[in-house]
N, CA and C atoms as an extended XYZ file, in Angstrom:
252
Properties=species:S:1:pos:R:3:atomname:S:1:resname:S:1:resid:I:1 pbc="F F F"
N      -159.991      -54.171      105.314 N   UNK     1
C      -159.304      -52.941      105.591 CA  UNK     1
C      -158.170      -53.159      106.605 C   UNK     1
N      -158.476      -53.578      107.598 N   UNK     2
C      -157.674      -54.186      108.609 CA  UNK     2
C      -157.451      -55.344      108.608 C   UNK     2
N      -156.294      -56.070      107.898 N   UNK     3
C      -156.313      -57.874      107.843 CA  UNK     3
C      -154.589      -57.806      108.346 C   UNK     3
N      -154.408      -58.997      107.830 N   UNK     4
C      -153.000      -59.258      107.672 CA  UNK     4
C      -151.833      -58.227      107.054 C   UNK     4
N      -150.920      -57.810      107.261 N   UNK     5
C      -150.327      -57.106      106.551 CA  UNK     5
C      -149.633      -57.790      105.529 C   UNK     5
N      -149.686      -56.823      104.576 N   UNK     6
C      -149.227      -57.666      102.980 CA  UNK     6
C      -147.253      -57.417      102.889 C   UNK     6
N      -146.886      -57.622      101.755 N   UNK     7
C      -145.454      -57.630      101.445 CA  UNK     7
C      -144.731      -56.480      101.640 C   UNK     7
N      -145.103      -55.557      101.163 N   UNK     8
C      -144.797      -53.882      101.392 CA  UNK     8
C      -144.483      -53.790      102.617 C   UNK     8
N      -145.444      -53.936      103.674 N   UNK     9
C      -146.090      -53.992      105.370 CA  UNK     9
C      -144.930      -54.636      105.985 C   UNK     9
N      -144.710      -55.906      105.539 N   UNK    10
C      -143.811      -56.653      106.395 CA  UNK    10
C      -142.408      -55.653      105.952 C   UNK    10
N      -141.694      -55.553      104.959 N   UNK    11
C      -141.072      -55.160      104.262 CA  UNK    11
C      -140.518      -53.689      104.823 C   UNK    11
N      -141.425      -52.756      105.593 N   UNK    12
C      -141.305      -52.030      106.120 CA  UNK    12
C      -141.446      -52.793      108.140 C   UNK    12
N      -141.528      -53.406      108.252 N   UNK    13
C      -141.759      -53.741      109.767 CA  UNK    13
C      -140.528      -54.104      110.053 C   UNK    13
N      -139.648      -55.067      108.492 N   UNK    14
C      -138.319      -55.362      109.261 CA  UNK    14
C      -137.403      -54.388      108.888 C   UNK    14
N      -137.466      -53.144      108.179 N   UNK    15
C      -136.724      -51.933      108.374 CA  UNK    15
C      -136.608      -51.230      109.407 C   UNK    15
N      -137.893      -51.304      110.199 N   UNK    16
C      -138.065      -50.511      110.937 CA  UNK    16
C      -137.177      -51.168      112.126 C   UNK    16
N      -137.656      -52.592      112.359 N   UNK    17
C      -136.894      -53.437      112.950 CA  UNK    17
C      -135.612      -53.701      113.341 C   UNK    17
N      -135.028      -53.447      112.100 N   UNK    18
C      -133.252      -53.201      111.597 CA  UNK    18
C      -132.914      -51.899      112.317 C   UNK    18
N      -133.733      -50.950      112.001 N   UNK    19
C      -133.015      -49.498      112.559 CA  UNK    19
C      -132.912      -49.354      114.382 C   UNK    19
N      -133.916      -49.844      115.012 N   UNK    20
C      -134.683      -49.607      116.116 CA  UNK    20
C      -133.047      -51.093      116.758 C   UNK    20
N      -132.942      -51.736      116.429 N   UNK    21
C      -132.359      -53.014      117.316 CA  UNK    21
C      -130.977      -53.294      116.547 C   UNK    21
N      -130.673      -52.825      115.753 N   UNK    22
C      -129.141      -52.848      114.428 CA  UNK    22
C      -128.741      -54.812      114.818 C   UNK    22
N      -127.494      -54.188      115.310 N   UNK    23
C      -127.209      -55.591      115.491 CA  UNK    23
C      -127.210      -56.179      116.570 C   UNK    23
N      -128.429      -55.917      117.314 N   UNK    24
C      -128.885      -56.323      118.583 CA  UNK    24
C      -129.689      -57.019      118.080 C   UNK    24
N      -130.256      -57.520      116.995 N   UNK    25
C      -131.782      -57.957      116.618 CA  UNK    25
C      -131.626      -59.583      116.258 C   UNK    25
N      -130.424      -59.859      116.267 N   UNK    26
C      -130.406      -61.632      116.477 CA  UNK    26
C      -130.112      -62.032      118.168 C   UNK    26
N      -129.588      -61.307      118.765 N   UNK    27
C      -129.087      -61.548      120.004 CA  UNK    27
C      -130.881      -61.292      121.119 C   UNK    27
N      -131.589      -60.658      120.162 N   UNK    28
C      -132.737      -60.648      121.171 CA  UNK    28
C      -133.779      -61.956      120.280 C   UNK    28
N      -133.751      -61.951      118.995 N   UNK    29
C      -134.411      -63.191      118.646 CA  UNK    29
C      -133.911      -64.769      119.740 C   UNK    29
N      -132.819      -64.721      119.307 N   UNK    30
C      -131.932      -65.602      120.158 CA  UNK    30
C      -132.637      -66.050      121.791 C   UNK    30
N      -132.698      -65.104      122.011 N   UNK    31
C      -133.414      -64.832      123.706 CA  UNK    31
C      -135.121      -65.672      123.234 C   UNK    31
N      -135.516      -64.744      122.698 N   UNK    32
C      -136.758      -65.171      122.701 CA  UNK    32
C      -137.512      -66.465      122.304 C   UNK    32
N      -136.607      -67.037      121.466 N   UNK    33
C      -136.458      -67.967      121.022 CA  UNK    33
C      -136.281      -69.118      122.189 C   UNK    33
N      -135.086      -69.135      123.148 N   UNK    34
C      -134.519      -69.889      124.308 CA  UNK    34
C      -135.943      -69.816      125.200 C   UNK    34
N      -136.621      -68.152      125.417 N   UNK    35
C      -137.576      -68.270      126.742 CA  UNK    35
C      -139.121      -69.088      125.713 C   UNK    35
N      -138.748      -69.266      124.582 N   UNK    36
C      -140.848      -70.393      124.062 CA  UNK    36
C      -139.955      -71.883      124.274 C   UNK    36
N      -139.009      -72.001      123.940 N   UNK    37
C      -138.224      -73.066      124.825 CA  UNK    37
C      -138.342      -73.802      125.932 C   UNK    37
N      -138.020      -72.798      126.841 N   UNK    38
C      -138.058      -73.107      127.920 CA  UNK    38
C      -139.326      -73.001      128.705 C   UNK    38
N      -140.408      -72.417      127.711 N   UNK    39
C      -141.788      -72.174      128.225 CA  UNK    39
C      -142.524      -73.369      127.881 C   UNK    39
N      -142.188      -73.605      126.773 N   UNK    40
C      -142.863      -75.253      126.360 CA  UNK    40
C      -142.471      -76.585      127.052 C   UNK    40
N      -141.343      -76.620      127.526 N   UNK    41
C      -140.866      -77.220      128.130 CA  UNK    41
C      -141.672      -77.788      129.804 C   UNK    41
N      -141.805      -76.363      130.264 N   UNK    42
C      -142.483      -76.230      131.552 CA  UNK    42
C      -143.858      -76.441      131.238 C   UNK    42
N      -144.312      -76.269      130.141 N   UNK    43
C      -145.591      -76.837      129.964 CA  UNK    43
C      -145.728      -78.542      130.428 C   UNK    43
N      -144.978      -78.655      128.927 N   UNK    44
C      -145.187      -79.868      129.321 CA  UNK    44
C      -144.820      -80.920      130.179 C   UNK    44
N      -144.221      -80.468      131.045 N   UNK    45
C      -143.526      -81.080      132.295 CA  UNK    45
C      -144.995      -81.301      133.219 C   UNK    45
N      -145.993      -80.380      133.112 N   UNK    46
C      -147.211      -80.103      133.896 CA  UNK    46
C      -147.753      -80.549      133.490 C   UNK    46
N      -148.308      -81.032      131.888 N   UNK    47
C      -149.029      -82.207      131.338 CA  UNK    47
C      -148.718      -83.486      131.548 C   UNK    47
N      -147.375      -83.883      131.768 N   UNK    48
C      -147.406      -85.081      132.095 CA  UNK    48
C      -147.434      -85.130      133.143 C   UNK    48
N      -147.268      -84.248      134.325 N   UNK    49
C      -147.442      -84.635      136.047 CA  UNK    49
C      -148.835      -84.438      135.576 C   UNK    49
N      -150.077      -84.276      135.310 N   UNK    50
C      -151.362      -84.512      135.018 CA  UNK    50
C      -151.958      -85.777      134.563 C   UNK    50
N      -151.539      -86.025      133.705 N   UNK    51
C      -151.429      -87.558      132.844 CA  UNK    51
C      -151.257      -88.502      133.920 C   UNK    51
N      -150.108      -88.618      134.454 N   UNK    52
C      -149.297      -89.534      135.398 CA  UNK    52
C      -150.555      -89.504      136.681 C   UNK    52
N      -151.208      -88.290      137.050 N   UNK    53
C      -151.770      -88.497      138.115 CA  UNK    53
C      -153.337      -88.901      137.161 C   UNK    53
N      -153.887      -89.047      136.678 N   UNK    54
C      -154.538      -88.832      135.930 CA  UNK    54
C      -154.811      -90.940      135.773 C   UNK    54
N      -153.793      -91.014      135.196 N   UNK    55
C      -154.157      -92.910      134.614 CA  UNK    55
C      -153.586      -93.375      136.145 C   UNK    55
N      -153.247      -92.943      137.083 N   UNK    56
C      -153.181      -93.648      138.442 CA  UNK    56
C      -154.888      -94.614      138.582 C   UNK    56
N      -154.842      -96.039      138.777 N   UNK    57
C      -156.001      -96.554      138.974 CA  UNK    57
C      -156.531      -96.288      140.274 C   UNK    57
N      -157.690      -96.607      140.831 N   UNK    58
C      -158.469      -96.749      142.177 CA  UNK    58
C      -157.963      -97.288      142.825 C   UNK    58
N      -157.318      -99.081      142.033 N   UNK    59
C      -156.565      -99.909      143.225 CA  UNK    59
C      -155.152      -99.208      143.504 C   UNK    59
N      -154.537      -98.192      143.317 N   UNK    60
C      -153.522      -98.010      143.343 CA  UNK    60
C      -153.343      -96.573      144.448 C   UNK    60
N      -154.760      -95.800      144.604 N   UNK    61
C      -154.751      -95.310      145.773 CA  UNK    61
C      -155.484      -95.643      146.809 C   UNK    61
N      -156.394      -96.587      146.795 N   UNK    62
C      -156.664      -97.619      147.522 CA  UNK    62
C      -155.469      -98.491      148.491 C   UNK    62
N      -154.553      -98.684      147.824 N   UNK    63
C      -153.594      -99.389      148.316 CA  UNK    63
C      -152.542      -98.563      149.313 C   UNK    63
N      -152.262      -97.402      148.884 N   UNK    64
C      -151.895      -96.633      149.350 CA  UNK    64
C      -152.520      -96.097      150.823 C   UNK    64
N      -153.447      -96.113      150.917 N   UNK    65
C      -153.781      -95.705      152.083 CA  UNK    65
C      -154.165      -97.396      153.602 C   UNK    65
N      -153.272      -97.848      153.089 N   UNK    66
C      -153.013      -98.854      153.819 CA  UNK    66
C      -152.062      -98.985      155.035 C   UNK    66
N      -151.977      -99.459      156.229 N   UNK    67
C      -151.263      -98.756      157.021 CA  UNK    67
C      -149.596      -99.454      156.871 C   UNK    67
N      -149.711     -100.955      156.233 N   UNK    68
C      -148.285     -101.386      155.826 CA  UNK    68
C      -148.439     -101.699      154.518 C   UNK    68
N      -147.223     -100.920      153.593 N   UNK    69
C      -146.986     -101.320      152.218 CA  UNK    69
C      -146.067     -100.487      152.043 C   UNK    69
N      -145.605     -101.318      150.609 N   UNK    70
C      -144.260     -101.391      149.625 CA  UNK    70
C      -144.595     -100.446      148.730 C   UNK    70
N      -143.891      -99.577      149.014 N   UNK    71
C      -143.692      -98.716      147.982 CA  UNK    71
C      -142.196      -98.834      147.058 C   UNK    71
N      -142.541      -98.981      145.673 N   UNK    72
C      -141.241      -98.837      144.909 CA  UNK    72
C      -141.059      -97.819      143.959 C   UNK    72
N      -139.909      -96.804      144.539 N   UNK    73
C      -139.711      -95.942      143.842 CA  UNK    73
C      -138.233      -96.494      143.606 C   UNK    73
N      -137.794      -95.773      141.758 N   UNK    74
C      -137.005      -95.777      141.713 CA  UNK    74
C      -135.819      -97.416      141.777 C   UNK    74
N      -136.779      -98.888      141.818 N   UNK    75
C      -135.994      -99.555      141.712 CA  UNK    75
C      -135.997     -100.133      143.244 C   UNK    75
N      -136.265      -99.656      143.893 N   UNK    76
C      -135.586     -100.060      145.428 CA  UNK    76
C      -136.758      -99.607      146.207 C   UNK    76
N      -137.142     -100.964      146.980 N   UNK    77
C      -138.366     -101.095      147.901 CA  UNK    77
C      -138.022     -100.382      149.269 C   UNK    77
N      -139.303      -99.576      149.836 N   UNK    78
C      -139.608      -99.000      151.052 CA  UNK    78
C      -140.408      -99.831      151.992 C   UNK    78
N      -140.799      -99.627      152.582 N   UNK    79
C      -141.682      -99.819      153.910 CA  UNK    79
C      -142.057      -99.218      154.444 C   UNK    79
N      -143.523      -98.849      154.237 N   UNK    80
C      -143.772      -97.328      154.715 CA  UNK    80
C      -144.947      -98.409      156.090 C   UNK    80
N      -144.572      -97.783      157.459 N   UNK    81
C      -145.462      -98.332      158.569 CA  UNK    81
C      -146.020      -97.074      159.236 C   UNK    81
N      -146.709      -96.931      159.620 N   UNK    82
C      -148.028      -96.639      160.444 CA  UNK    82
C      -147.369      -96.478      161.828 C   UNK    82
N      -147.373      -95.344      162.338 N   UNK    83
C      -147.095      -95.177      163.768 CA  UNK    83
C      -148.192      -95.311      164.632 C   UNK    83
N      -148.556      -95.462      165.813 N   UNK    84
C      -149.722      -95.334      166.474 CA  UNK    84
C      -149.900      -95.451      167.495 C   UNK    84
């Protein structure tokens, strides 16, 4: 009784559609379209900062909490020392 709407259904949804938004109705697809875009995007920007922290090994924050070491970010070595 209540399922999917059939051909008729749709058929009337984008009339209704047409009248309600005229020729505003690509300029807001358009939009909506850009913001699952830009929403997926930010997703997955957060899955891989997860991942990335995620396959980090033991020896590798182990090491880190050392009071002298090399850190390489980016190509080009640091020296991170220990004040005390």
């Amino acid at each position: 009784m209540f399922g999917m709407p059939g051909c008729i259904e749709w058929i009337i949804i984008l009339i209704v559609a047409l009248l309600i938004f005229g020729k505003r109705l690509p300029e807001v697809m358009k939009s909506m379209g850009r913001g699952i875009v830009e929403f997926k995007k930010g997703v997955k920007g957060v899955e891989d900062d997860v991942e990335e922290s995620v396959e980090k090994t033991p020896e590798k924050l182990e090491a880190s909490n050392n009071s002298n070491e090399k850190i390489e970010t980016d190509n080009k070595e640091h020296t991170k020392e220990m004040k005390g």
